[in-house]
C-alpha positions in Angstrom: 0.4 31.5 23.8 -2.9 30.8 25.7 -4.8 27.6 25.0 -3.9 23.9 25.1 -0.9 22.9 23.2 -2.3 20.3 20.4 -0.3 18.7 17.1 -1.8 17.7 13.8 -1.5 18.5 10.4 -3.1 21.7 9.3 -3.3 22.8 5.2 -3.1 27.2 5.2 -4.4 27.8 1.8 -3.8 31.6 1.2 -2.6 33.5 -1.9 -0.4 36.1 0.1 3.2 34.4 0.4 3.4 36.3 3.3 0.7 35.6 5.1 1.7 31.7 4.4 5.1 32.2 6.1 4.1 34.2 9.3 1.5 31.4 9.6 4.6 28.6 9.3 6.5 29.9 11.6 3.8 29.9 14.8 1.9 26.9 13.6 5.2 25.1 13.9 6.5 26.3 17.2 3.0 25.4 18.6 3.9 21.8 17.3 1.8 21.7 14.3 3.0 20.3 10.6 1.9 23.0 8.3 1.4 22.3 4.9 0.4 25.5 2.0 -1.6 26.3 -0.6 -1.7 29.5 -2.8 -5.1 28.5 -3.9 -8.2 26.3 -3.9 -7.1 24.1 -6.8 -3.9 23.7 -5.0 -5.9 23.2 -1.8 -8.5 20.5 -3.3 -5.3 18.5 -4.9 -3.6 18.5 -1.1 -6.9 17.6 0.4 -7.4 14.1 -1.8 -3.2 13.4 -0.8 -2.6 14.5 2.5 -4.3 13.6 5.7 -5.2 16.7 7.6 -6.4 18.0 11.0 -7.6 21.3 10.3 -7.4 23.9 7.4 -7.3 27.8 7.2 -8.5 29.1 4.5 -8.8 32.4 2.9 -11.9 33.4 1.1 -10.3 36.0 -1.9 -8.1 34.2 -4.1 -7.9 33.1 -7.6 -8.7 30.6 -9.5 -11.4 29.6 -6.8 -12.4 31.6 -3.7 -12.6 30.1 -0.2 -16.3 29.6 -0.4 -16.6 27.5 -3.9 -13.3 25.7 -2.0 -15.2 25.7 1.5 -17.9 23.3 -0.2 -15.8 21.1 -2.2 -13.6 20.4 0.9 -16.7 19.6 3.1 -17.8 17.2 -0.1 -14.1 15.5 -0.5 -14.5 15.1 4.0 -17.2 16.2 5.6 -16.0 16.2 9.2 -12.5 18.4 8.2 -12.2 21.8 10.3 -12.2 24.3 8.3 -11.8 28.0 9.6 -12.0 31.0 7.3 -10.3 34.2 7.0 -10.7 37.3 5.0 -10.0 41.0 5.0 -13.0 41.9 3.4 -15.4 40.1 5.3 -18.6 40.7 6.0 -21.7 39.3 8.5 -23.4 38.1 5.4 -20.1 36.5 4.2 -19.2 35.1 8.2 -23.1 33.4 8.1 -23.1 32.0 4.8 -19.3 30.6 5.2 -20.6 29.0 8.6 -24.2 27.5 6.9 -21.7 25.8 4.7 -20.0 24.0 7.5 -16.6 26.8 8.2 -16.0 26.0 12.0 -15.1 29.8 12.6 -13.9 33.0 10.9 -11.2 35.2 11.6 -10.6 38.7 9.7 -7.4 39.9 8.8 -5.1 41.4 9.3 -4.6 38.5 11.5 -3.5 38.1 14.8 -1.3 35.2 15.5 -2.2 34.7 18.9 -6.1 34.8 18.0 -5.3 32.2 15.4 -3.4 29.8 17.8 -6.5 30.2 20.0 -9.0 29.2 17.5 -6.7 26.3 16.0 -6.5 25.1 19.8 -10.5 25.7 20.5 -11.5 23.8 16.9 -8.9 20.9 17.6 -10.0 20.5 21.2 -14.0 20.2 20.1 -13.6 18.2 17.7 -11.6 15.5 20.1 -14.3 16.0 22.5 -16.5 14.8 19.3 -14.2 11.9 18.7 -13.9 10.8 22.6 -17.6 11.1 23.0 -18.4 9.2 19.5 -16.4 6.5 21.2 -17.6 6.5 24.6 -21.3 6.2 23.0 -20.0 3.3 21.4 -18.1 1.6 24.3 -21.5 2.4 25.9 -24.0 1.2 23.0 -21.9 -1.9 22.9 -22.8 -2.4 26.7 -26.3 -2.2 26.9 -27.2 -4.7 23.9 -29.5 -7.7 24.9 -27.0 -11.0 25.2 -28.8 -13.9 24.9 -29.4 -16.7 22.8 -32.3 -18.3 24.1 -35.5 -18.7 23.0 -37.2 -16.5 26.1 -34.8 -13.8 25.0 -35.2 -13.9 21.3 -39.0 -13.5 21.4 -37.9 -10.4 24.7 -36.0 -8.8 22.1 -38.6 -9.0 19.4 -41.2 -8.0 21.7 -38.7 -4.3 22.8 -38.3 -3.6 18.9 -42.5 -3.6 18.3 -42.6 -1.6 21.4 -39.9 0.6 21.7 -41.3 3.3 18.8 -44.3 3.7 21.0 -45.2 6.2 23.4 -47.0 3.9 25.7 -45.7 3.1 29.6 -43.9 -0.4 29.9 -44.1 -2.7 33.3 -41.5 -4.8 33.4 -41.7 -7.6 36.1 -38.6 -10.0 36.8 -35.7 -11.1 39.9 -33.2 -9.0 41.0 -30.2 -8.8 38.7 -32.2 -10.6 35.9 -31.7 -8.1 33.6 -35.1 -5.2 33.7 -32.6 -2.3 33.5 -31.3 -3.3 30.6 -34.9 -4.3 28.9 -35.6 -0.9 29.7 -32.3 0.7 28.0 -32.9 -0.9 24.9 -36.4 0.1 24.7 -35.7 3.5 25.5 -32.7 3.5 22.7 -34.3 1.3 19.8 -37.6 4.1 20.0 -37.4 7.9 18.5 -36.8 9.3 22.4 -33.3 7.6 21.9 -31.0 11.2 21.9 -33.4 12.1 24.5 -32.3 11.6 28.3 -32.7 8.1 30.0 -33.1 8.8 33.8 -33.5 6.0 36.9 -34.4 5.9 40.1 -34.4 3.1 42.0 -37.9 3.4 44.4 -36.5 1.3 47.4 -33.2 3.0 47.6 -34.9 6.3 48.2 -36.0 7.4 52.1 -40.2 7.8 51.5 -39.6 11.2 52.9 -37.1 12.2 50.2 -38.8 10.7 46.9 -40.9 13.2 46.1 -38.2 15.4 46.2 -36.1 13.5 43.7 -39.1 12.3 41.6 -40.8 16.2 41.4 -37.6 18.6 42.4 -38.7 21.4 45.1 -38.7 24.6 45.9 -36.4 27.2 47.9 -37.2 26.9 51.2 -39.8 23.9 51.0 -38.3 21.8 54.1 -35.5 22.4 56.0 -32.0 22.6 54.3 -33.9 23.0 51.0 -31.5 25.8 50.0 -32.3 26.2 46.6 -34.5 25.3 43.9 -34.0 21.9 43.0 -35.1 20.1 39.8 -36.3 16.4 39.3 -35.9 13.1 37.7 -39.0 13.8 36.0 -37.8 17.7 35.1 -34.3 15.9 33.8 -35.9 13.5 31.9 -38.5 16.0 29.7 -38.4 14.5 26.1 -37.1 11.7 27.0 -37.4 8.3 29.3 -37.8 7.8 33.1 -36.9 4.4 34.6 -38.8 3.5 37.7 -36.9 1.0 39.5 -38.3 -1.4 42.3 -42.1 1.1 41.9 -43.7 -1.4 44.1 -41.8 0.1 46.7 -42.9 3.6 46.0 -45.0 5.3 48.6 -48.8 5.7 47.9 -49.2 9.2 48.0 -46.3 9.6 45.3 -48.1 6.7 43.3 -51.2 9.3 42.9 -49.0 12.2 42.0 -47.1 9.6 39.2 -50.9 8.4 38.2 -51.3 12.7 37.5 -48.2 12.6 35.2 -49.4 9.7 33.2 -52.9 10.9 32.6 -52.3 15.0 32.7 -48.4 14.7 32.3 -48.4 17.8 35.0 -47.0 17.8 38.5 -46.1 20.7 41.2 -42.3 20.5 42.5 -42.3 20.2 46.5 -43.3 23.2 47.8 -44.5 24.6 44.9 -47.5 26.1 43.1 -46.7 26.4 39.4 -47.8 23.4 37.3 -45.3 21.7 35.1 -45.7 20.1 31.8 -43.6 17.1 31.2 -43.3 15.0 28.1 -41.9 11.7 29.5 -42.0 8.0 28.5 -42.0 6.0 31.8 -41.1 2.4 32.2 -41.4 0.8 35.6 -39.9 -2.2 37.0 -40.4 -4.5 39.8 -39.7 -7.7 41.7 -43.1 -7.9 43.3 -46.5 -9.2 42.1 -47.9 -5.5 41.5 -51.5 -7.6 41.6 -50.7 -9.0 45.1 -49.7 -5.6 46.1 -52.8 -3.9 44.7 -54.6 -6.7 46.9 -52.7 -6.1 50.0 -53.4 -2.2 49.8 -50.3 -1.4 49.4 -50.3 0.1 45.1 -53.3 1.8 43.6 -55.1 -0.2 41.3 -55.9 2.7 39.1 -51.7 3.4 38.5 -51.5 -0.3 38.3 -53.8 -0.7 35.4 -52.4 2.6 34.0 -48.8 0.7 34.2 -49.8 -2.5 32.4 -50.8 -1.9 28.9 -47.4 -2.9 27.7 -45.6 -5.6 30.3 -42.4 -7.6 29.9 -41.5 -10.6 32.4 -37.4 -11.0 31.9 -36.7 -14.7 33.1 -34.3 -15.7 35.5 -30.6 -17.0 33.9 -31.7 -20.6 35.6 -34.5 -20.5 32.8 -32.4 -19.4 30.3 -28.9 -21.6 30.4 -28.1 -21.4 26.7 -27.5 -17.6 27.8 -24.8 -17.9 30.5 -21.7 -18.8 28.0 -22.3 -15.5 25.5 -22.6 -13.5 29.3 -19.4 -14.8 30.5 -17.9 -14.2 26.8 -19.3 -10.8 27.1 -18.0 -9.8 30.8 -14.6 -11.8 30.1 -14.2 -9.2 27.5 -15.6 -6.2 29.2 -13.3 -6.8 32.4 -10.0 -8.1 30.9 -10.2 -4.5 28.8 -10.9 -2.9 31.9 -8.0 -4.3 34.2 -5.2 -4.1 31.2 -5.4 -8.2 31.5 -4.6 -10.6 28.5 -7.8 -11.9 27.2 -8.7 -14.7 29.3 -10.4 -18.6 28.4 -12.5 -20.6 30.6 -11.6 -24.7 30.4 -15.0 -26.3 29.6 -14.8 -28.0 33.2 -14.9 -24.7 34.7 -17.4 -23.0 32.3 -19.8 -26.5 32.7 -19.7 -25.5 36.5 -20.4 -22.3 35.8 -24.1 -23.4 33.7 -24.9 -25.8 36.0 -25.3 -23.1 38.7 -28.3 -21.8 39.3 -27.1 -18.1 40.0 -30.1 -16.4 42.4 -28.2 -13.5 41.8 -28.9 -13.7 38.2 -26.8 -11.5 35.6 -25.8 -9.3 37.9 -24.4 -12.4 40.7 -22.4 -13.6 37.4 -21.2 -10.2 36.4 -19.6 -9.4 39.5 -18.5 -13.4 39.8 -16.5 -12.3 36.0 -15.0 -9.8 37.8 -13.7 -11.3 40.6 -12.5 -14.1 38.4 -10.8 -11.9 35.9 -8.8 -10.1 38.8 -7.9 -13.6 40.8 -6.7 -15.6 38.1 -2.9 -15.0 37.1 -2.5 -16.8 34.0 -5.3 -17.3 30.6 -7.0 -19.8 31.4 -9.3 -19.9 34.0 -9.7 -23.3 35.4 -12.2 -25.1 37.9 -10.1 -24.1 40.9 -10.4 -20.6 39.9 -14.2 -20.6 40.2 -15.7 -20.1 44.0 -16.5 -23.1 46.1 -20.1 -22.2 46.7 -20.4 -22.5 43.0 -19.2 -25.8 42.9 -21.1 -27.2 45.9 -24.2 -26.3 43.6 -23.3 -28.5 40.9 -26.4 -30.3 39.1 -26.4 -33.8 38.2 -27.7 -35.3 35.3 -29.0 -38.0 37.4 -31.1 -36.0 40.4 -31.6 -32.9 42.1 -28.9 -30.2 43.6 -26.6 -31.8 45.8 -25.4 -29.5 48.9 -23.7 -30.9 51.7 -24.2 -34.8 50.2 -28.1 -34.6 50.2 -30.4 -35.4 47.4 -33.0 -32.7 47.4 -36.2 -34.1 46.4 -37.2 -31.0 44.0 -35.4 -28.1 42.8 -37.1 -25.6 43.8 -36.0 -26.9 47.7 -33.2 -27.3 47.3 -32.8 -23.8 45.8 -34.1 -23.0 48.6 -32.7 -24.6 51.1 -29.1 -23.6 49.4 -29.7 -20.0 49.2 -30.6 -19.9 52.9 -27.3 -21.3 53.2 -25.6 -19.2 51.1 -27.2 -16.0 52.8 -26.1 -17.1 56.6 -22.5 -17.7 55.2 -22.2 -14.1 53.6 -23.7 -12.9 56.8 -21.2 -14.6 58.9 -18.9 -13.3 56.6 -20.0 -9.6 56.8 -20.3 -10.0 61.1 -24.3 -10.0 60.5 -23.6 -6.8 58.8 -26.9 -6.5 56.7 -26.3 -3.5 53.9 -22.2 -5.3 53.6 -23.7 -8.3 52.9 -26.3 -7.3 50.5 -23.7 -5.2 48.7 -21.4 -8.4 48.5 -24.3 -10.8 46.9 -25.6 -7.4 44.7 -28.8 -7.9 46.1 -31.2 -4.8 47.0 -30.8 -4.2 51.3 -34.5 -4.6 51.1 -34.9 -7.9 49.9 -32.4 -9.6 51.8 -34.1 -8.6 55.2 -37.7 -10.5 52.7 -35.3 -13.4 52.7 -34.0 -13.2 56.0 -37.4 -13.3 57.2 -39.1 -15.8 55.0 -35.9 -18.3 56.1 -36.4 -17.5 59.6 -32.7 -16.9 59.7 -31.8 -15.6 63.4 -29.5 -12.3 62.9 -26.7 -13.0 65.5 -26.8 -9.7 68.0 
């Protein structure tokens, strides 16, 4: 028999004794437990006992006829399969049976192989259903807002005021701080949420290239342009676009981003045909958009445009009271994800692990979880287990950060001074490999060479 091979329980409710026996002899060599019904009563009482995948059901009996026993099914469990059959069907009968929630209809005399083949089809769709119910879930569970502290209560008050709007949203923060995620929940608290969520991330695009990943282009608009191609703004029509890093974006593409926000039109790359777009765009960035407008370097007009609504997400070193739920949360996440035994920190370790200031923000700790939850053999993850670096940035109660046995006389230098640190170690650890190293600390390639430079740290040749 064609189709995939399933098991499950499925209830044939047919008046015609014969029909029910040619039925349980392929529905059990394709693996299936049949169980039979001569009627709708019959069918209702097996319905509130049994369990059941998937039912075929006849519309002409007695007593009650497949439709009246279609509805009562679809009352006792909504989400059952049901698939008709009938002899004496008709198009009016077929649409009215599938308005009422049938999953398909098959006329008679049947064919055992066609039944086998819609039994397969409706089982296999409705696991799809199940596994993507669940992956929504696994995935809704990932993207809520962790955090306990006062700076991210009144954040997550502030997304659900915001989030039913229509209105752009700037949101302004470090790397790895968490705007992503700001920008996910808004998108899925508001009424866009079924809609698609689409990011690009401005810095990581080539300024040649972003307008054809922004807008889409045309056959033939440059070379190697094959085909027509569409864009993150075409993919992202009814719903959300996530402009990462914008204060990297190219000025020309600003003005043509500036049109969709006022006109909601744009051309693809070599194009002449105007598009409507219905989009909701949120922008994020690490730079002061005002010193940028200052410099020349972002329109003032897309600026202002860009900051009706605006969200600043603070670094973790703001926000302490947040790193034990985070590491709760990513202990969790990656234990699942190896196959580990759930694992516990000691409090020595975890008070290490607070008193850290993390430049890497949530993302620096996620991938710190990670490499913890792999390393560590047993439960409990101790002080030894956590890296050195994080323990030579232990703060006192009693002073600043000591590094290296010196008292910094504020924080902020010796932040400074230990993330310059920091940097030439991964560096020396990559061979002054730039885009390895800025992988390794999940840093963006472009902001390590803004550090690199504002430390005046010599790259070794």
């Amino acid at each position: 028999m064609p189709g995939v091979i399933m098991s499950g329980t499925i209830l044939v409710v047919d008046d015609e004794e014969s029909i029910r026996t040619s039925l349980a002899g392929i529905l059990e060599d394709e693996g299936f437990k049949p169980l039979f019904a001569a009627d709708g009563v019959d069918a209702l009482a097996l319905a509130k006992r049994e369990v059941l995948d998937l039912v075929l059901l006849d519309i002409w009996m007695p007593r009650m006829d497949g439709l009246e026993t279609l509805q009562k099914l679809k009352e006792l469990h909504p989400e059952l399969i049901v698939i008709m059959m009938s002899g004496h069907g008709t198009i009016e009968t077929a649409v009215k049976a599938t308005k009422m929630g049938a999953y398909d209809f098959i006329e008679k005399p049947l064919s055992l192989e066609k039944v086998i083949v819609a039994v397969n089809n409706a089982l296999g769709m409705n696991r799809l259903r199940e596994e993507n119910a669940s992956l929504r879930g696994m995935v809704l569970k990932n993207r809520k807002m962790i955090g306990i502290s006062p700076p991210m209560r009144k954040l997550q008050e502030q997304i659900k005021l915001v989030a039913p709007a229509t209105a752009p949203v700037l949101i302004s923060g470090e790397n790895g701080a968490g705007k992503e995620l700001v920008a996910r929940a808004i998108h899925f608290a508001g009424s866009r949420r079924d809609e698609p969520f689409v990011e690009l991330n401005c810095a990581a695009i080539p300024e040649e290239l972003i307008d054809s990943e922004l807008f889409g282009h045309e056959r033939g608009a440059f070379a190697g342009a094959v085909a027509q191609k569409k864009g993150k703004f075409d993919l992202a029509d009814g719903g959300t676009i996530f402009l990462d890093e914008i204060g990297d974006m190219p000025l020309k593409t600003q003005a043509k981003v500036l049109r969709i926000l006022q006109e909601r039109k744009f051309e693809r790359v070599g194009g002449a045909r105007t598009i409507e777009v219905d989009v909701r765009i949120i922008a994020a960035t690490t730079k002061v958009l005002e010193e940028e407008v200052r410099a020349g370097n972002f329109r003032e007009d897309l600026y202002y445009r860009l900051n009706i609504v605006t969200f600043t997400v603070p670094p973790l070193r703001e926000r302490k009271e947040d790193i034990p739920p985070f590491i709760e949360h990513f202990l969790e996440e990656f234990c699942r994800q190896e196959g580990r035994e759930r694992k516990v920190m000691e409090p020595e370790a975890l008070e290490l692990m607070e008193n850290y200031d993390w430049p890497g923000n949530v993302r620096e700790l996620k991938n710190i979880i990670e490499r913890i939850v792999i390393m560590t053999p047993g439960r409990t993850v101790t002080v030894s287990h956590i890296p050195e670096y994080i323990a030579a940035g232990e703060l006192h109660r009693g002073g600043g950060l000591r590094h290296d046995g010196v008292e910094k006389s504020s924080l902020r230098g010796a932040r400074e001074e230990f993330e310059k640190d920091f940097i030439i170690q991964k560096l020396e650890e990559n061979d002054w490999n730039i885009s390895k190293t800025a992988e390794a600390i999940a840093l963006e390639r472009s902001n390590l060479h803004r550090k690199i430079k504002s430390y005046g740290i010599d790259l070794k040749k």
